[in-house]
C-alpha positions in Angstrom: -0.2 5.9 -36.6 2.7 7.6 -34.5 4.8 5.5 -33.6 6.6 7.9 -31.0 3.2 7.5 -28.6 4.8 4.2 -26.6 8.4 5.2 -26.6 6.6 8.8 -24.8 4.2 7.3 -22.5 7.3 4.7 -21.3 9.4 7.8 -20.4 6.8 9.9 -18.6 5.8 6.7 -17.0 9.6 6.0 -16.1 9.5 9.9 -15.1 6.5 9.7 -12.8 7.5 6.2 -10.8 10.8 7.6 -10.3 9.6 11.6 -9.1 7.0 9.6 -6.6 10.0 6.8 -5.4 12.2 10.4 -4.1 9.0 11.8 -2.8 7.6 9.0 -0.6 11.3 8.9 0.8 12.3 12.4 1.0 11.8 13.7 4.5 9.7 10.6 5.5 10.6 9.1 8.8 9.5 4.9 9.2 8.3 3.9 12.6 8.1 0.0 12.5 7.2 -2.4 15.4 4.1 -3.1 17.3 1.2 -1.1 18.8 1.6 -0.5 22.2 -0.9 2.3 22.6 -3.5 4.0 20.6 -5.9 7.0 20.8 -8.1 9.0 18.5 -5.3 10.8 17.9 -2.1 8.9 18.2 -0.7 5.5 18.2 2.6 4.5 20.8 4.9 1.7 18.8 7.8 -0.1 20.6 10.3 0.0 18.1 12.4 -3.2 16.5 15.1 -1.4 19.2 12.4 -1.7 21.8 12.3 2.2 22.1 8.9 3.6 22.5 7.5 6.5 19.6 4.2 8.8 19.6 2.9 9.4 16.4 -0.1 11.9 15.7 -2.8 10.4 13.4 -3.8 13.7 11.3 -7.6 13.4 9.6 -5.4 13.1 6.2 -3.7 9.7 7.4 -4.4 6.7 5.3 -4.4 3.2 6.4 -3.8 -0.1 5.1 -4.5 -3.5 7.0 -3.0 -6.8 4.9 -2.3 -4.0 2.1 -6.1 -3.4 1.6 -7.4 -0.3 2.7 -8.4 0.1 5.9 -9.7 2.7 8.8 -8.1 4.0 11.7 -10.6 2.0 13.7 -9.1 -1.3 12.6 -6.4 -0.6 13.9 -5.5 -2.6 17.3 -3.1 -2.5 20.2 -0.8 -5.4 19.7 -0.6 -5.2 15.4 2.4 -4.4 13.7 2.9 -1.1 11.9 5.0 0.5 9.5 4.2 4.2 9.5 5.3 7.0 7.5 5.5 9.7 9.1 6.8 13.5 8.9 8.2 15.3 11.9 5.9 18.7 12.1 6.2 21.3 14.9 8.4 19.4 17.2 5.8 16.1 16.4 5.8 13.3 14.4 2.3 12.8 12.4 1.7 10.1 10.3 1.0 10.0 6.1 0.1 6.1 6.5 0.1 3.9 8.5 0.7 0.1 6.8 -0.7 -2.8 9.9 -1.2 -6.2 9.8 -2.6 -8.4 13.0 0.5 -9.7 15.3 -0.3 -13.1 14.3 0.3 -12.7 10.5 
């Protein structure tokens, strides 16, 4: 039996978690506050600084309601959001948006 197997599988693990940890954060703006607006295409959030943001839901957005995945359907005016987002031609547009009902 190798025994260098474990020690390798820990380092590519470590490898991995830390190459995704740079890339969920590198260039990723975070929108959080509450739903003030939605669309088919876009969702309005006031900000924690009470400013108001538009952010383009692409088809490739994912969502998550109570950390379970979800659709953008179940999303509602009045939850609160976290959303990742990437500013693209002038726009920002979503990678996921995380929600939870304003009463959680």
């Amino acid at each position: 039996m190798k025994r260098h197997t474990p020690v390798f599988t820990l380092a590519a693990l470590l490898l991995t978690g830390i190459s995704l940890r740079v890339h969920a954060q590198e260039g990723m703006i975070h929108v959080i506050g509450t739903v003030t607006a939605l669309t088919d295409k876009a969702v309005t959030v006031e900000t924690t600084d009470k400013k108001s943001v538009d952010v383009v839901l692409a088809d490739t957005t994912s969502h998550a309601k109570d950390k379970k995945t979800a659709v953008r359907s179940d999303l509602k005016v009045g939850d609160r959001v976290v959303i990742h987002a990437m500013k693209m031609n002038a726009v920002l547009q979503a990678h996921t948006v995380e929600f939870s009902e304003a009463n959680h």
